[in-house]
N, C-alpha and C positions, 0 to 999 in steps of 0.2 A: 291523966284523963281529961280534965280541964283545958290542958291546952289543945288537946287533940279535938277535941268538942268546940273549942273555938277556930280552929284552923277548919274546920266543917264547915260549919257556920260561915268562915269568909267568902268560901269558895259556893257556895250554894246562894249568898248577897251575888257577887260578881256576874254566875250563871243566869241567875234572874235579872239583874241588870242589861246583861246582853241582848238574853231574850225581851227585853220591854222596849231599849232606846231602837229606832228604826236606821236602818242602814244610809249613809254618804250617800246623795245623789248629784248628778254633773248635767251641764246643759252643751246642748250642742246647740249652735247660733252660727250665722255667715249669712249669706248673699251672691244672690242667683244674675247675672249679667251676660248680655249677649257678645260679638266676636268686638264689639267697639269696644267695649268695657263701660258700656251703660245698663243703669240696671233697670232688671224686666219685673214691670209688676204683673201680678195677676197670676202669676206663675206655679204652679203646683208641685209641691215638693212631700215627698215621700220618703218615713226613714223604715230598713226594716232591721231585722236583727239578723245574726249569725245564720238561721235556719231560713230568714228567708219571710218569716211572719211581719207583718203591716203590725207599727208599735205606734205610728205618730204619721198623722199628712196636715198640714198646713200648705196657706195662698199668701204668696208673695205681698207686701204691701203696694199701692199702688199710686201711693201720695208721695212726702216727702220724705226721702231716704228709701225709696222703691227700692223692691228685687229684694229686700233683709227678711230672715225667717227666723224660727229657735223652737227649740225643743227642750224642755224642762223636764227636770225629774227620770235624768238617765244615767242604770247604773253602769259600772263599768261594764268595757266588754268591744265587742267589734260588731262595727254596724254599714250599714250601706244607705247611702242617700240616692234616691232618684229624685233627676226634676225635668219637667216638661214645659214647656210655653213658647207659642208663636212657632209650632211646628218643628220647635228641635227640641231635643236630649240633653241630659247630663247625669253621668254617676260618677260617684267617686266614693273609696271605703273609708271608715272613722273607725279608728281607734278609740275610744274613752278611757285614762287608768288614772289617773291622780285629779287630775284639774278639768275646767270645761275647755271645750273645745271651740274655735271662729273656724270656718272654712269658707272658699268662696268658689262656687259652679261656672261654667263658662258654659252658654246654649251653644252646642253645634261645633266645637271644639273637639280635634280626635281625641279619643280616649285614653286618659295619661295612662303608665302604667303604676302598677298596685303600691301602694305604698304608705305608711304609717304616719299617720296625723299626729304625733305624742301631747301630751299634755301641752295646752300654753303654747302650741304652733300658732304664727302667726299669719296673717292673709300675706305677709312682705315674705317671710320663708317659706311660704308654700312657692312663689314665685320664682325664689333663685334656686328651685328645686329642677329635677330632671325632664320633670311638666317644662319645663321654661327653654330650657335648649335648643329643641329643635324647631322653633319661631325665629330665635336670634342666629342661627346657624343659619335658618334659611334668608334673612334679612342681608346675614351679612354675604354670603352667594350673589342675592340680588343685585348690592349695592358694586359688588366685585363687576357683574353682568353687564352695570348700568356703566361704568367706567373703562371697562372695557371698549365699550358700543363708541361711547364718546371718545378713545382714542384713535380709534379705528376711522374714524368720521375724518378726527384731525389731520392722519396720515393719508386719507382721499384724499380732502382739501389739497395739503402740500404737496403730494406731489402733481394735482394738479395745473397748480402755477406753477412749478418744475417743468411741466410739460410745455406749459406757456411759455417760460422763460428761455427754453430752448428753442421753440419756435418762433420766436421775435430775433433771438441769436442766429439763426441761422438766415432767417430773412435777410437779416441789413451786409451778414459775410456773404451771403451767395440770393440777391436777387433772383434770378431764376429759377429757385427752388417756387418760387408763387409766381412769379411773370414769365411771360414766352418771349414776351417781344424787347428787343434793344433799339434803339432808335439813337442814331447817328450822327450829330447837326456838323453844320461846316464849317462853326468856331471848336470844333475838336470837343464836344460835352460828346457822353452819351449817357440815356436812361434809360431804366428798364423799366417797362409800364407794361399796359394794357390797352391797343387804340379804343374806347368805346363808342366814337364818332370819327368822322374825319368826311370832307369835303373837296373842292378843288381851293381850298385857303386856306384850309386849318385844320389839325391833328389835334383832337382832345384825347390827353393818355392819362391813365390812373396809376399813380405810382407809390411810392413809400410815402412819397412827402404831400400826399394829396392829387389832386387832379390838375394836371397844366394845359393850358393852350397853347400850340406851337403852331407858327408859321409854314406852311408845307415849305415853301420857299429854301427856309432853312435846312430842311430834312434832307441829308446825302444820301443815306440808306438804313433801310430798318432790316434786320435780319430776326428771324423766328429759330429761337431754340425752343425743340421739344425733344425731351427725354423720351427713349423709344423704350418699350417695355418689352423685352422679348424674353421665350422662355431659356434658364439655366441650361447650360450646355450639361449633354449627363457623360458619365464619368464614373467607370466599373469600379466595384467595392473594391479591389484588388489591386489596383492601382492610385486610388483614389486619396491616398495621403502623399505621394512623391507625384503627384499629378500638378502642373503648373501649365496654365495658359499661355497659348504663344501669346507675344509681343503685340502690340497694339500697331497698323502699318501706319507710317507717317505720313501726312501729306504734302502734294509739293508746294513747295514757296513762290511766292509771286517772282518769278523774273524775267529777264529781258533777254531774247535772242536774235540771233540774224544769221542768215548764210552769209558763208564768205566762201570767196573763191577766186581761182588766180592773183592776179596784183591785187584784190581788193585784201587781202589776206596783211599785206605788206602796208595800208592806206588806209588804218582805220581812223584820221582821221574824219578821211571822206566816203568811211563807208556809213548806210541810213542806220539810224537809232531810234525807234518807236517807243513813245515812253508814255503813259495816263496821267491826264489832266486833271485835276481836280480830283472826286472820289465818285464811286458808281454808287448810281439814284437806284432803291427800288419801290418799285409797287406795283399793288394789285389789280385786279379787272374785275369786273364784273362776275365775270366767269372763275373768279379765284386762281387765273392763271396771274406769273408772277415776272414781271418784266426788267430785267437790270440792265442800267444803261448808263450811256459816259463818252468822254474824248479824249480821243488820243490826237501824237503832235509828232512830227517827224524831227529829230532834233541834229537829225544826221546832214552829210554834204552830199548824199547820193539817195536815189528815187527807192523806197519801199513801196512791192509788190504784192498782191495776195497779204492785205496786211489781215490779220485774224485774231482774237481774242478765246482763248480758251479759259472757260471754268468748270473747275473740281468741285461739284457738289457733295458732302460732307453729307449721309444721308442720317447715320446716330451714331452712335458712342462707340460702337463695336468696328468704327472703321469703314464702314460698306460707304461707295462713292460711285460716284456720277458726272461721267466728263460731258460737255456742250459746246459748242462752238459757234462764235458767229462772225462774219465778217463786217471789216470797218466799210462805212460808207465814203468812200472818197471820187477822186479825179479818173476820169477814163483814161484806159490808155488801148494802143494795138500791135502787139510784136509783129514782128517779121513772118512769124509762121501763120498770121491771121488771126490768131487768138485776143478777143478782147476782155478787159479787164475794168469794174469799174471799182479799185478797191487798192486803189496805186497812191501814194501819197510823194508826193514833190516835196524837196527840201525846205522847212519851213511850213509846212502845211498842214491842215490839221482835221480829223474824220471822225463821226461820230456812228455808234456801234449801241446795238439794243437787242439786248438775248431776251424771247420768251419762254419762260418754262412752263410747258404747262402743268394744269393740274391734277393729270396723271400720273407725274410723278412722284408727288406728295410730297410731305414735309420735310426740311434739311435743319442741319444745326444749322451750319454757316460754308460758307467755299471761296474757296483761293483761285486766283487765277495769275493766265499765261500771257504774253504777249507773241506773234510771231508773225515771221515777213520772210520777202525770199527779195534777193536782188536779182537784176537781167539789164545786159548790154542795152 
């Protein structure tokens, strides 16, 4: 009975003990900061409890160590912090079960998802938490964006001097891809320029190597290439992979001819030979009409008649041509049948010839030419 009475006794000390000592209380504390991560004083921060009831509000400090709050004398349990200042938001839920608690609010920040503060969290693990993710997630997208943009720039860049670099290359291999004009001197040079002046003395042309001044004197012939632009030939789907373009026609060659006839057939070598002096001058007029001219020399032992100069004007690329003729200036003569001639060249003698084309007929690459003559008793 005695012990029994005392085991009473202990347990009814204990029970009153319980009931006298007051219950473990935990502090919640952190700090309230804007999207810099500087802290906002003045700030209004509200905690409430599980149901939602106002337990605690506190203001931000405003001096040194701004934006820190705390709440004392809180027992365990789950709670919710609201904070307001400077026109944003912030909540986040608290846990409380063994220890106090630090957390820290960001104003204006989207809303992390729900997640347990445990005892003794710290402001550095709340950070490498899932709150923290998708800022670095999005950083590192950016910084991908921003690297991207820059190599992109880089591959402009390059290939624009690629683009340069073929166009300087093809300059210096094919002049007339940028110049028209060729110009012809009489020590055998020729350039290709651009006239941008010229006088009855001097040709100033614009070329690869700068601007030169040339002597007209010097200039045999300038010819104008222009690339003609005409539209693609068309050509039915249906044939159109075993389809090949005729042949480009050739033009003819500069050469020399003569009639022969009876004994002169047998005695060439006294029949005439008409052959070009030097190289044909051209230029322009006023009018843009285009005048080539030159001498010719009889080299033969017998009289050239109707002596005449033909040229193949070369109109572009695809072939199309244009014959002209003109006759040599020479010595008169009178046959038998009354017919006279002033266009007869004596053994040894020499006649000069000047074709205008005009400027209706427009532009030519380049043209070859003929020479021809007829003999008579």
């Amino acid at each position: 009975m005695k012990q029994i009475a005392k085991g009473i006794f202990i347990l009814t000390s204990l029970f009153l003990l319980a009931t006298v000592l007051p219950a473990k209380t935990y502090k919640i504390s952190g700090k309230i900061i804007d999207l810099e991560g500087k802290g906002v004083g003045g700030a209004e921060v509200v905690l409430l409890d599980a149901d939602g009831e106002e337990i605690g509000k506190e203001t931000t400090k405003k001096r040194l160590g701004k934006g820190g709050f705390g709440f004392k004398k809180i027992d365990s349990g789950t709670y919710t912090l609201k904070a307001s200042g400077d026109g944003e938001e912030a909540t986040q839920e608290v846990t409380v079960e063994d220890d106090d608690v630090e957390v820290e609010l960001t104003l204006g920040a989207e809303p992390a998802p729900k997640k347990k503060v445990a005892a003794g969290a710290s402001d550095k693990g709340a950070e490498e938490g899932e709150a923290e993710r998708m800022p670095q997630e999005e950083y590192v997208m950016t910084e991908v964006s921003f690297e991207l943009k820059k190599m992109a720039a880089e591959l402009d860049h390059m290939s624009g001097q690629v683009r340069d670099l073929q166009a300087r290359s093809e300059m210096w291999i094919n002049p007339l891809s940028i110049y028209q004009k060729e110009v012809i001197l009489d020590n055998g040079s020729t350039i290709f320029g651009k006239v941008v002046y010229q006088d009855e003395e001097i040709l100033k042309i614009e070329s690869l190597v700068g601007y030169l001044v040339i002597d007209r004197s010097t200039v045999v012939r300038i010819v104008e290439n222009v690339m003609a632009q005409e539209e693609p030939e068309y050509v039915p789907e249906q044939i159109r992979e075993s389809y090949s373009p005729p042949p480009m026609p050739k033009l003819a060659q500069p050469r020399y001819v003569s009639a022969e006839s009876g004994d002169r057939a047998a005695s060439r070598d006294r029949a005439a030979n008409i052959v070009l002096v030097g190289n044909i001058a051209e230029k322009k007029d006023r009018s843009n009409n285009v005048a080539l001219a030159g001498q010719v020399k009889n080299v033969g032992g017998n009289r050239a008649d109707f002596v005449k100069v033909n040229f193949v004007l070369r109109k572009n690329w695809s072939g199309e041509t244009r014959t002209l003729t003109t006759f040599v200036g020479g010595s008169y003569y009178t046959f038998d049948s009354g017919i006279t001639t002033d266009s007869s060249l004596l053994p040894g003698a020499t006649g000069n010839f000047e074709l205008i084309i005009p400027a209706d007929v427009g532009s030519f690459l380049g043209y070859s030419y003929t020479i021809d003559w007829e003999e008579y008793e």
